[in-house]
N, CA, C, O and CB atoms as a CASP TS submission, in Angstrom:
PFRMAT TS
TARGET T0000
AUTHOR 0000-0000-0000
METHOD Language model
MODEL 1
PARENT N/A
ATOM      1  N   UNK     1       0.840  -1.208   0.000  1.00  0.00           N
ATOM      2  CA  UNK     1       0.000   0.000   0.000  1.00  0.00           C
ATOM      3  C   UNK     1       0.870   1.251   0.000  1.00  0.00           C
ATOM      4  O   UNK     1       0.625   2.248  -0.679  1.00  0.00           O
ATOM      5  CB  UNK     1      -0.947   0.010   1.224  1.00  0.00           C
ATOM      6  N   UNK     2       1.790   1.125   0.729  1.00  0.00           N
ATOM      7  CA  UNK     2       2.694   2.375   1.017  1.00  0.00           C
ATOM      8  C   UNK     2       3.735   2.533  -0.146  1.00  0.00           C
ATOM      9  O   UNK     2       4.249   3.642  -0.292  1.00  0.00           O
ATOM     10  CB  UNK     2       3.517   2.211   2.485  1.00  0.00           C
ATOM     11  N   UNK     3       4.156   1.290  -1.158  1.00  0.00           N
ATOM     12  CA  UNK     3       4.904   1.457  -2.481  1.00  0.00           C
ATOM     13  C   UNK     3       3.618   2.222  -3.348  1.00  0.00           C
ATOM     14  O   UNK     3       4.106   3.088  -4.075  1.00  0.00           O
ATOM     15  CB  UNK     3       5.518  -0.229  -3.222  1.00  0.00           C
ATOM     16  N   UNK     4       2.433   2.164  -3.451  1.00  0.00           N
ATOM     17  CA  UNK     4       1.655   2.247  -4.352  1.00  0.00           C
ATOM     18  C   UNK     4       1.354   3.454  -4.402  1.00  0.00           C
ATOM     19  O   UNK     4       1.456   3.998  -5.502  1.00  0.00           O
ATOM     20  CB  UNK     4       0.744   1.507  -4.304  1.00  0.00           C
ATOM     21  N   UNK     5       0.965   4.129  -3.423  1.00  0.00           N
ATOM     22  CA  UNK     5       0.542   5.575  -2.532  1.00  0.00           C
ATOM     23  C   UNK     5       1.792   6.420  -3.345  1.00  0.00           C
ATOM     24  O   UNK     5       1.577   7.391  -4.069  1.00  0.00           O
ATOM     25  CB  UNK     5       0.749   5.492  -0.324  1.00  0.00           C
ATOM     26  N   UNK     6       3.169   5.829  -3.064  1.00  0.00           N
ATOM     27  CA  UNK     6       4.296   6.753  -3.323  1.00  0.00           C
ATOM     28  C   UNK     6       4.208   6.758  -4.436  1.00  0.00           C
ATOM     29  O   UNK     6       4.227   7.917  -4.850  1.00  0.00           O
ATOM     30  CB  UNK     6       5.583   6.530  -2.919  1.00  0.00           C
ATOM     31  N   UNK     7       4.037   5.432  -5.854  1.00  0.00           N
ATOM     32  CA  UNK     7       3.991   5.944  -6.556  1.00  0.00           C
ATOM     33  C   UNK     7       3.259   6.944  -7.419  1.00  0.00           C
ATOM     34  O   UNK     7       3.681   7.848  -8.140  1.00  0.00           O
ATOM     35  CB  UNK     7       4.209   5.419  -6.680  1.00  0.00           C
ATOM     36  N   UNK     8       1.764   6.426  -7.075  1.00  0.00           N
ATOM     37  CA  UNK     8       0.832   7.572  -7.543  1.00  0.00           C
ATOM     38  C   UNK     8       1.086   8.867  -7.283  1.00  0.00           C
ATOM     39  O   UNK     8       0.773   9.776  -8.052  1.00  0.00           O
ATOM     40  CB  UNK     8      -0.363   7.451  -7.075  1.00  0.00           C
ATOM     41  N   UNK     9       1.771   9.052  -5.992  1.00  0.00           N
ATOM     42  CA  UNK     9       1.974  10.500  -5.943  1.00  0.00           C
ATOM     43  C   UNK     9       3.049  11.258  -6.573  1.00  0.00           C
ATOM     44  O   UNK     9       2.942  12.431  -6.932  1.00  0.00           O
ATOM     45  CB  UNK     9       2.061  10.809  -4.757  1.00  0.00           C
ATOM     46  N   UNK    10       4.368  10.337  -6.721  1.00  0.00           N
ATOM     47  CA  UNK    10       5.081  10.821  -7.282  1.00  0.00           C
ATOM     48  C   UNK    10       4.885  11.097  -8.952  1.00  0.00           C
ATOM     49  O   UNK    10       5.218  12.162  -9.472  1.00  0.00           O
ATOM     50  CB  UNK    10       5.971  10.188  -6.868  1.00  0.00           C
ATOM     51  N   UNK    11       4.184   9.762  -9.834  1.00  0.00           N
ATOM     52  CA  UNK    11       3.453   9.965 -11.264  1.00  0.00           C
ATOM     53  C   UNK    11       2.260  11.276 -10.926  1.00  0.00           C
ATOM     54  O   UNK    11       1.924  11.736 -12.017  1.00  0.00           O
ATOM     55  CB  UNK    11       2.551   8.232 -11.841  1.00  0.00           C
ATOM     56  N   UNK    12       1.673  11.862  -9.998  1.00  0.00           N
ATOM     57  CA  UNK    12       0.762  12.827 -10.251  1.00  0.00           C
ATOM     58  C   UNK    12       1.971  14.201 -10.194  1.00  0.00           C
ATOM     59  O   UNK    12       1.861  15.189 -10.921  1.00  0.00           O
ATOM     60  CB  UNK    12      -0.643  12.780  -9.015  1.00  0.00           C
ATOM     61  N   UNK    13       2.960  14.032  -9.311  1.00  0.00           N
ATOM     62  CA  UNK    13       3.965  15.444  -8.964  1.00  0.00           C
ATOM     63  C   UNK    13       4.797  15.040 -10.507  1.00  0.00           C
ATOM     64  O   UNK    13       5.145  16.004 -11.189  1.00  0.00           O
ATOM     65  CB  UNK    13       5.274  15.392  -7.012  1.00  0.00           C
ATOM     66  N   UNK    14       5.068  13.783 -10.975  1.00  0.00           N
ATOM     67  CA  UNK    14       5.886  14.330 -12.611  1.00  0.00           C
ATOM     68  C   UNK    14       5.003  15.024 -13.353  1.00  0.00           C
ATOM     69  O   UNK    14       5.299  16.167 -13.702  1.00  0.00           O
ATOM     70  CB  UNK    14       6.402  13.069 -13.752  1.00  0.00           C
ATOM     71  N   UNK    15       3.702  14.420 -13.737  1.00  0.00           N
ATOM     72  CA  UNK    15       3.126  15.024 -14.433  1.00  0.00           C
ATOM     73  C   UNK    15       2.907  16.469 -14.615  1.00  0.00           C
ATOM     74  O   UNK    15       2.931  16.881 -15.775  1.00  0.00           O
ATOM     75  CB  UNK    15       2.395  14.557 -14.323  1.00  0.00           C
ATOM     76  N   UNK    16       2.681  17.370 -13.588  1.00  0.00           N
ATOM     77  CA  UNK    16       2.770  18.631 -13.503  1.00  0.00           C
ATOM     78  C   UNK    16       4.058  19.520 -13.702  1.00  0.00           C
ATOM     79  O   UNK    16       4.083  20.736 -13.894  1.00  0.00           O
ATOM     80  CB  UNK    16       2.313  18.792 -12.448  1.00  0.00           C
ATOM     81  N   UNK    17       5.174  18.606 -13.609  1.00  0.00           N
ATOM     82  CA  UNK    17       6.773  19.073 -14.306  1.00  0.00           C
ATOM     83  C   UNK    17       7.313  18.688 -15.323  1.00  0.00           C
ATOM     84  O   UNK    17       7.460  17.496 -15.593  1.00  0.00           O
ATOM     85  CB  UNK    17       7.822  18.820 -13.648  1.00  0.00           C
ATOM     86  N   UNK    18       7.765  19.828 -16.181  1.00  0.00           N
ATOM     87  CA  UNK    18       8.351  19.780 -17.341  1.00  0.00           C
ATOM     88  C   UNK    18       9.366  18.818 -17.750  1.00  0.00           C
ATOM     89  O   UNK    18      10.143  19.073 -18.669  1.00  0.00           O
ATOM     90  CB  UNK    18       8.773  20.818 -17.479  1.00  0.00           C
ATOM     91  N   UNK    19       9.387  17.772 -17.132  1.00  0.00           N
ATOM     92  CA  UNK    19      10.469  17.108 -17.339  1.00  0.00           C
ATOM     93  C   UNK    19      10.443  15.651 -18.955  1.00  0.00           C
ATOM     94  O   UNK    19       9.607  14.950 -19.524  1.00  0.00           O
ATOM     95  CB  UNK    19      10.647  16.496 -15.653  1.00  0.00           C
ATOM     96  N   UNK    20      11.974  15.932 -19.029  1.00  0.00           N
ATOM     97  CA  UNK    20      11.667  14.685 -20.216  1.00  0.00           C
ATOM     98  C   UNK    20      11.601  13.580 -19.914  1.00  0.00           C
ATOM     99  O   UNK    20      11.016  13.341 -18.857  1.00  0.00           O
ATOM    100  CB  UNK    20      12.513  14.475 -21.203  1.00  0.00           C
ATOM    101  N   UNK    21      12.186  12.403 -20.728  1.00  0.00           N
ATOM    102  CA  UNK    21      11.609  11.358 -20.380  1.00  0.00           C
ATOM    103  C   UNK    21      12.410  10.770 -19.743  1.00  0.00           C
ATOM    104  O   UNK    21      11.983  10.158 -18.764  1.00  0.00           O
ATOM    105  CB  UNK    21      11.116  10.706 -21.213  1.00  0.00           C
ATOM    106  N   UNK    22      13.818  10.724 -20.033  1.00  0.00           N
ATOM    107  CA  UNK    22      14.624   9.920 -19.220  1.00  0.00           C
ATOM    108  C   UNK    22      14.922  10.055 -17.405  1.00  0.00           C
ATOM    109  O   UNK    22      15.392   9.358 -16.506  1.00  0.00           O
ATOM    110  CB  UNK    22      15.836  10.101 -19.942  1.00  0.00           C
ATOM    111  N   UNK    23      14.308  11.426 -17.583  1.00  0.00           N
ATOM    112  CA  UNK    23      14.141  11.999 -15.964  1.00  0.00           C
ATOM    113  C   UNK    23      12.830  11.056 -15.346  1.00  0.00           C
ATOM    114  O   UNK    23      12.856  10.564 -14.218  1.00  0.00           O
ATOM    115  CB  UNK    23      13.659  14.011 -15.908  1.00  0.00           C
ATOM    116  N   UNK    24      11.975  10.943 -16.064  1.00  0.00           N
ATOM    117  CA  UNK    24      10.428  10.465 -15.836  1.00  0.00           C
ATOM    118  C   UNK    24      11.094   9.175 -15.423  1.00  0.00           C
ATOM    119  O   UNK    24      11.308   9.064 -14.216  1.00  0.00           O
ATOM    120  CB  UNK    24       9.133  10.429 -17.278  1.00  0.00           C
ATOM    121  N   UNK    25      11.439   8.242 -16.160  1.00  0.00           N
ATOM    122  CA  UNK    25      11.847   7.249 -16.404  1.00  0.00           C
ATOM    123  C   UNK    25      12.875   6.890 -14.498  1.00  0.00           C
ATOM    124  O   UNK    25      12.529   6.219 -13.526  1.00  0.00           O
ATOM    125  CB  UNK    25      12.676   7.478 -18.083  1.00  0.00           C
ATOM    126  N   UNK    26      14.177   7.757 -14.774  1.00  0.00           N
ATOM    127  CA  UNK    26      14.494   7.223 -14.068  1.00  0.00           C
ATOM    128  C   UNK    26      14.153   7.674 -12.200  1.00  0.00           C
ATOM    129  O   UNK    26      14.757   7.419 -11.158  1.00  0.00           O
ATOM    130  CB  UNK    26      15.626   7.162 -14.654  1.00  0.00           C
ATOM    131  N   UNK    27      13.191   8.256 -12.446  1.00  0.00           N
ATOM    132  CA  UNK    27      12.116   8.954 -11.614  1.00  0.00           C
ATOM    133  C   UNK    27      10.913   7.575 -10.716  1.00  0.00           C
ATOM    134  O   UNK    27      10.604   7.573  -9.525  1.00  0.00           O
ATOM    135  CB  UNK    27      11.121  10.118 -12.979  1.00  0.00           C
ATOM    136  N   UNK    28      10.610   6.869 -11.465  1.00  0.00           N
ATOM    137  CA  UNK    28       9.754   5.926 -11.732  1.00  0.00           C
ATOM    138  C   UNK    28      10.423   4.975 -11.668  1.00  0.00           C
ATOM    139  O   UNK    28       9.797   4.224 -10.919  1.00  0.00           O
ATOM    140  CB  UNK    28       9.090   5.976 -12.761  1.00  0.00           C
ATOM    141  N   UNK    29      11.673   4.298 -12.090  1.00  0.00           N
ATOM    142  CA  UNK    29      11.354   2.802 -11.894  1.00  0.00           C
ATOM    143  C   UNK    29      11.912   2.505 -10.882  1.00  0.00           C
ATOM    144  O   UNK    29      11.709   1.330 -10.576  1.00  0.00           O
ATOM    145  CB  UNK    29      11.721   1.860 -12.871  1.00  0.00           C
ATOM    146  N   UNK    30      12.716   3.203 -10.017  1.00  0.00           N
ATOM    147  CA  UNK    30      12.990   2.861  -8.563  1.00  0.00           C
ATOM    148  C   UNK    30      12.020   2.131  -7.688  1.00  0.00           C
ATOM    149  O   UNK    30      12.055   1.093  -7.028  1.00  0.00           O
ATOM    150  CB  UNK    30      13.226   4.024  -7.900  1.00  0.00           C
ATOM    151  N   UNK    31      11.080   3.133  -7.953  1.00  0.00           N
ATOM    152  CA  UNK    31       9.847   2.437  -6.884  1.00  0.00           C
ATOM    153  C   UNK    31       9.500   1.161  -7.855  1.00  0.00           C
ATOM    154  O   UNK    31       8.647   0.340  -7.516  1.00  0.00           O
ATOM    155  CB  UNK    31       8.146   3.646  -6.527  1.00  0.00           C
TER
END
């Protein structure tokens, strides 16, 4: 629950930043 939470929140806080993809990317697959 607590991996899932983080990620949604963190995919809702990329979305609102300009960032490209490889940032997205390596943003995301940690979790």
């Amino acid at each position: 629950y607590w991996r899932w939470s983080m990620y949604w929140m963190q995919v809702i806080f990329l979305s609102y930043l300009p960032l490209d993809q490889s940032t997205l990317v390596r943003c995301v697959v940690p979790w």
